[in-house]
C-alpha positions as CSV (number, residue, x, y, z in Angstrom):
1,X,-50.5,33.6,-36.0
2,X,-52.3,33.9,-39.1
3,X,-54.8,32.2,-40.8
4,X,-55.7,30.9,-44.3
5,X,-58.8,31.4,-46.0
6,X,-59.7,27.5,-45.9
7,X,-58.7,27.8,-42.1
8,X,-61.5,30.3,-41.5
9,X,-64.2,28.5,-43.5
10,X,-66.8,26.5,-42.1
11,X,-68.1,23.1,-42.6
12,X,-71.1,24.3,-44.6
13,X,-68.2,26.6,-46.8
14,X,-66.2,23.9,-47.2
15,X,-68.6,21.0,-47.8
16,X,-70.3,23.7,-50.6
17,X,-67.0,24.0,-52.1
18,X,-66.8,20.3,-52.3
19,X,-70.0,19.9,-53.5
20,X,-69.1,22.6,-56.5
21,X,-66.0,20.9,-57.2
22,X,-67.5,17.2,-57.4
23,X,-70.3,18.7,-59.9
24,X,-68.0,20.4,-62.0
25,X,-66.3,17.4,-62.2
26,X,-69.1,15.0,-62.9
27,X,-70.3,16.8,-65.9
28,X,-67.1,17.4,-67.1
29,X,-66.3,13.7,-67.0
30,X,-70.4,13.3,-68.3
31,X,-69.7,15.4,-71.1
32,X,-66.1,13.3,-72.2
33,X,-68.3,10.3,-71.5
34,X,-71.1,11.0,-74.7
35,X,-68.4,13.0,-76.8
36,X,-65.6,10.4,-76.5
37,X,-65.8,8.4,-79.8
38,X,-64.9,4.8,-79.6
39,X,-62.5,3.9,-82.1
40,X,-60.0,1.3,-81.0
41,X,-58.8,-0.3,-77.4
42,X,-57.1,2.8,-76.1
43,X,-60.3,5.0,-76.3
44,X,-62.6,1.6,-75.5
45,X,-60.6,1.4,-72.5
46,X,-61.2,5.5,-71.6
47,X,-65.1,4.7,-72.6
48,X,-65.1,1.9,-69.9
49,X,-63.4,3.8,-67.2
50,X,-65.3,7.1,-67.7
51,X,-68.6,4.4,-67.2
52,X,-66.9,3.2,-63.5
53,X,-66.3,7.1,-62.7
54,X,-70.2,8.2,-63.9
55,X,-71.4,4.9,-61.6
56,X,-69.3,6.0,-59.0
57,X,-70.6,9.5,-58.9
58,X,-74.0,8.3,-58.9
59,X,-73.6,6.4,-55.8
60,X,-71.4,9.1,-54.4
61,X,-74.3,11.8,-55.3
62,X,-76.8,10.1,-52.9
63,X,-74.4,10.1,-50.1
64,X,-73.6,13.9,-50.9
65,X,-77.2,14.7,-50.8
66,X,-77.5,13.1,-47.6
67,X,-74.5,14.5,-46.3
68,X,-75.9,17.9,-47.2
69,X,-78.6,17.5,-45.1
70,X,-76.5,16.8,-41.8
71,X,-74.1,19.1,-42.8
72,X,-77.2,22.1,-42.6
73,X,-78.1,20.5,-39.1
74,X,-74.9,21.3,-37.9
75,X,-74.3,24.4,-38.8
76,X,-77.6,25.8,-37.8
77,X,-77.1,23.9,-34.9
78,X,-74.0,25.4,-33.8
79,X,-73.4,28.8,-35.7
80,X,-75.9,30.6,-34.5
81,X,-75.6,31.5,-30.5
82,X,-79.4,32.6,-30.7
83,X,-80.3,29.3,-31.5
84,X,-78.3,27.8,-28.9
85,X,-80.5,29.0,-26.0
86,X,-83.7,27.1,-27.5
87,X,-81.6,23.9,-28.6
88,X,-82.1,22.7,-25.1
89,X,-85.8,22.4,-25.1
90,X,-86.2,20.4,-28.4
91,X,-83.0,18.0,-28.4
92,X,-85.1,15.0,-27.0
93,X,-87.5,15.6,-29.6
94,X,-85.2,16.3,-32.8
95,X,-83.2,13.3,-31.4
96,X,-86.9,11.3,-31.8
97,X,-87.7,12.4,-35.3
98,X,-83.6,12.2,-36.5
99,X,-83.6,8.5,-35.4
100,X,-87.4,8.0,-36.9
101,X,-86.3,9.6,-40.5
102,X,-83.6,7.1,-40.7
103,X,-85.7,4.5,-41.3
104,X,-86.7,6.2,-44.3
105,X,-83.5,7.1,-46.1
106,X,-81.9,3.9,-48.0
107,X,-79.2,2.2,-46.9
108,X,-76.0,3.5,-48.4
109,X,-73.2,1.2,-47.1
């Protein structure tokens, strides 16, 4: 059986991936945005929906960012079996600080 390049990726390849791909595409629709000239209802109408998709990213870019972070967790986590013999002595206490930071990082939903 073979298998694919996105097949033998891991979650911190494939979420960096993503994360290249939605940059690209929020400049891309960034730079449309301040170059679009507004001229009559069609290109009033683009102006508007490139504003939702730039408010959109924004939101989306903060739950990215913290998505990055877990995302680094588990690999290092679970990539690396030299790391796996130490996990056990400081899950209780990771688990302590993990549920501590959260009260720190806004509230996305």
């Amino acid at each position: 059986m073979t298998s694919s390049p996105e097949s033998t990726m891991t979650l911190a390849q494939k979420f960096q991936a993503f994360y290249e791909l939605f940059t690209d595409f929020t400049q891309d629709a960034a730079e449309l945005h301040s170059s679009l000239p507004v001229t009559d209802d069609p290109t009033r109408a683009a102006f508007n929906s490139l504003s939702r998709i730039l408010g959109f990213s924004d939101q989306l870019n903060l739950l990215v960012s913290l998505m990055r972070e877990d995302v680094r967790v588990v690999d290092e986590l679970t990539s690396d079996p030299v790391h796996a013999s130490w996990t056990g002595e400081i899950d209780p206490s990771f688990y302590d600080w993990l549920k501590a930071s959260r009260g720190g990082v806004p509230n996305v939903h």
